[in-house]
C-alpha positions in Angstrom: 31.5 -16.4 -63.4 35.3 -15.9 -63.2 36.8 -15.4 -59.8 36.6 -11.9 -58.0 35.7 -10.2 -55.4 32.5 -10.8 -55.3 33.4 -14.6 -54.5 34.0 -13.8 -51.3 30.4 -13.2 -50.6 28.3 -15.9 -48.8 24.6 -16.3 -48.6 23.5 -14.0 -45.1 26.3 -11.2 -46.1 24.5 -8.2 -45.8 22.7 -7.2 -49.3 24.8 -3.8 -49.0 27.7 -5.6 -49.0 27.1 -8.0 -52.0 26.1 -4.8 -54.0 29.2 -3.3 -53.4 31.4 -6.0 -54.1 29.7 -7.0 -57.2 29.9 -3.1 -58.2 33.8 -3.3 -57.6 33.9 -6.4 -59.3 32.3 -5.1 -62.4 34.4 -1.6 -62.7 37.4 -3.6 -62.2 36.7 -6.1 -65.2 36.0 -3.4 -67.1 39.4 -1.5 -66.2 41.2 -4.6 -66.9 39.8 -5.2 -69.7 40.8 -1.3 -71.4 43.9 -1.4 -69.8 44.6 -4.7 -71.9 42.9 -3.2 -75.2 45.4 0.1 -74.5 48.6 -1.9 -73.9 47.6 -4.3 -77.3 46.9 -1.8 -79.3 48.1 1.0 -78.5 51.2 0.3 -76.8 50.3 2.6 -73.5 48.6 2.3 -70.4 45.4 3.5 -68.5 47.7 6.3 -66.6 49.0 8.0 -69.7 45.9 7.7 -71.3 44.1 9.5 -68.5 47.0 12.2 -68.5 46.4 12.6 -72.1 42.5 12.7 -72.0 43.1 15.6 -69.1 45.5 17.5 -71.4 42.9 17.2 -74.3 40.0 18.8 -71.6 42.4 21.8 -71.4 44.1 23.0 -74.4 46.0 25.7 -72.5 47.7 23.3 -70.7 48.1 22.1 -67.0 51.0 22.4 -64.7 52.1 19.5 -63.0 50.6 20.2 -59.6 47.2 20.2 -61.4 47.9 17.1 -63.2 48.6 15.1 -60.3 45.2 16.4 -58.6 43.6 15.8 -61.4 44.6 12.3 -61.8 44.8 12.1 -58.1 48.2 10.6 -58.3 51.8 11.6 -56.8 53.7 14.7 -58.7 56.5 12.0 -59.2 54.0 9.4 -60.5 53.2 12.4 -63.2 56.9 13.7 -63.5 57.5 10.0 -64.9 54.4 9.5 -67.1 55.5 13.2 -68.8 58.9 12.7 -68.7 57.5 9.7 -71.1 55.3 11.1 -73.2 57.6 14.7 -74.0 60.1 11.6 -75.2 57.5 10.1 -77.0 56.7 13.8 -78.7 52.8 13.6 -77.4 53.5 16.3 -74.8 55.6 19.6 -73.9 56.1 21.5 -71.3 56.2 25.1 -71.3 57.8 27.5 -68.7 54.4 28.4 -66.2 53.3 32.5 -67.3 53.0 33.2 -63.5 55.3 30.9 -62.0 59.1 30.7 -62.8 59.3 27.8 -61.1 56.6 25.3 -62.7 55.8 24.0 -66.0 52.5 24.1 -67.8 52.5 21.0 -69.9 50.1 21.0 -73.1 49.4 18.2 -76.1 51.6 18.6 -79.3 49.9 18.0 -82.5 50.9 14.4 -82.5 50.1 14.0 -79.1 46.5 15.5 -80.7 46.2 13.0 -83.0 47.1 10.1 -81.3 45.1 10.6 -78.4 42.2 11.7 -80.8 42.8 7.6 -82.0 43.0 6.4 -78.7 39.6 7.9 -77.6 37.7 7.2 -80.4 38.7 3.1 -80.2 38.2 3.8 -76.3 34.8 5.0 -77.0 33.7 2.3 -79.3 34.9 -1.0 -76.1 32.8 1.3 -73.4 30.3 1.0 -75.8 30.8 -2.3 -76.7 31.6 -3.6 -72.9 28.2 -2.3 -72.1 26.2 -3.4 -74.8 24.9 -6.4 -72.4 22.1 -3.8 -71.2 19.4 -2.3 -73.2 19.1 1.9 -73.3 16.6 1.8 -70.7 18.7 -0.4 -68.5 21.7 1.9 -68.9 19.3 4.9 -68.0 18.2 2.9 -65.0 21.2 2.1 -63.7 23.0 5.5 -64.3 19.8 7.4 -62.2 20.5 4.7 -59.7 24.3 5.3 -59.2 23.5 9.1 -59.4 21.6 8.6 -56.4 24.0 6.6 -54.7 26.6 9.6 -55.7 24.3 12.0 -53.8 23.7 10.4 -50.8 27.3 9.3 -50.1 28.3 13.3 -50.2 26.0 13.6 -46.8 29.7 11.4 -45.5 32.6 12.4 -44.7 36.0 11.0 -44.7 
């Protein structure tokens, strides 16, 4: 096993805590490893690809305040990553129909397309990263975080 967080657990850590760091652990291998397979082929990262993959869930666009809560990032984190992509020619904005003042920013065709790429491959390495587990595993475990989901909304911040 490489070395993560979950190396920090020892034997009478609490079982709640060794599930969580082995949890973390996992969802950040995974990350690393399609944030590697984005920049290699792809020449991008995880953040424009997300800002994309929003973009591509709403065709009529998103203004910059919606971006960043989407992506629940900074508005300048977002100004940059645009500013980027609109060079690129993925992305326009557009002046906002109700506010003077705001931009709605939408996919161009090539932005489309490329993202259309990106996904697909992106698709294929999930399902590839995964393919450790049978189906019924993967059904298991996905019931199993939806419970967790549902009991952690009974907390609050």
């Amino acid at each position: 096993m490489s070395i993560d967080l979950e190396t920090r657990v020892v034997a009478d850590d609490h079982q709640a805590l060794k599930l969580w760091l082995r949890l973390l652990s996992c969802t950040t291998r995974v990350e690393t490893l399609v944030r590697n397979r984005l920049r290699g082929e792809f020449a991008t990262t995880l953040p424009r690809f997300d800002l994309l993959a929003q973009l591509e869930r709403y065709p009529q666009g998103l203004s910059m305040r919606e971006l960043s809560q989407r992506l629940m990032v900074t508005g300048g984190n977002v100004t940059g990553i645009t500013d980027q992509l609109e060079g690129e020619g993925l992305v326009a904005r557009e002046p906002h129909p109700s506010d003077r003042r705001s931009y709605t920013v939408k996919l161009t065709a090539a932005g489309k397309r490329a993202f259309r790429k990106m996904a697909q491959t992106h698709e294929q390495w999930v399902i590839e990263l995964f393919e450790g587990w049978t189906a019924a595993e993967k059904a298991q475990v996905y019931g199993l975080l939806a419970k967790l989901k549902q009991s952690l909304e009974t907390h609050h911040e």
